[in-house]
N, C-alpha and C positions, 0 to 999 in steps of 0.2 A: 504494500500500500504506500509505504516511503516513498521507494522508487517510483512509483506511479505518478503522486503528486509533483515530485522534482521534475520529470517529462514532461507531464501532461497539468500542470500547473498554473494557478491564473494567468502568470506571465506568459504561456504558449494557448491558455485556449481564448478564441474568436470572442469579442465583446458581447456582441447576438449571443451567444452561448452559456457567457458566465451570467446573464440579466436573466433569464430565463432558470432559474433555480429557483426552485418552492421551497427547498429547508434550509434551516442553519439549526445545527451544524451539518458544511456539504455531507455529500454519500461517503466520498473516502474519507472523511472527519468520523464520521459515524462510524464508518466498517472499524476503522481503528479502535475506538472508544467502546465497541463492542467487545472488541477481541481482547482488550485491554481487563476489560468487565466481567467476560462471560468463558471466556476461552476462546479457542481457536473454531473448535466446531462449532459451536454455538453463534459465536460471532462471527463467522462467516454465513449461514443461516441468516441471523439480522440483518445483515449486510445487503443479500442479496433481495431477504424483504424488502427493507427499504428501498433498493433499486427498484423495484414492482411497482412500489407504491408513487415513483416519480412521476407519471404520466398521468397521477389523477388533480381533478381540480382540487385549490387549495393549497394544502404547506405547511410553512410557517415552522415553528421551532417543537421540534423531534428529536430526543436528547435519548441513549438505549436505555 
C-alpha cells in the first residue's frame, strides 16, 4: 500500500480524479488503517469493501 501511494500519489494522479473522492480517509489511507487495526486478512477484506462501496452516492468520512 506504501509503495502504491508513492506511485500512484496525489502528486501523479489527474486533478478530475483526486476531486472526485467520497471519503476521507482515501481507500489506500483506509486499507492501511485496517490492516494496521484488524490484520492483514481482515484488513485487506475492509479494504476491498471499501473499494465497492466507492461508486455509491454519498461519502464523507469512513474511518475502519
Amino acid at each position: 500500500m506504501k509503495q502504491y501511494k508513492a506511485v500512484a500519489g496525489p502528486k501523479n494522479a489527474p486533478e478530475s480524479l483526486r476531486k472526485q473522492c467520497r471519503f476521507k480517509p482515501s481507500c489506500s489511507e483506509y486499507m492501511i488503517l485496517s490492516i494496521e487495526k484488524f490484520g492483514l486478512l481482515k484488513g485487506i477484506i475492509k479494504g476491498i469493501c471499501r473499494l465497492k462501496r466507492c461508486n455509491i452516492n454519498g461519502g464523507g468520512f469512513d474511518f475502519p
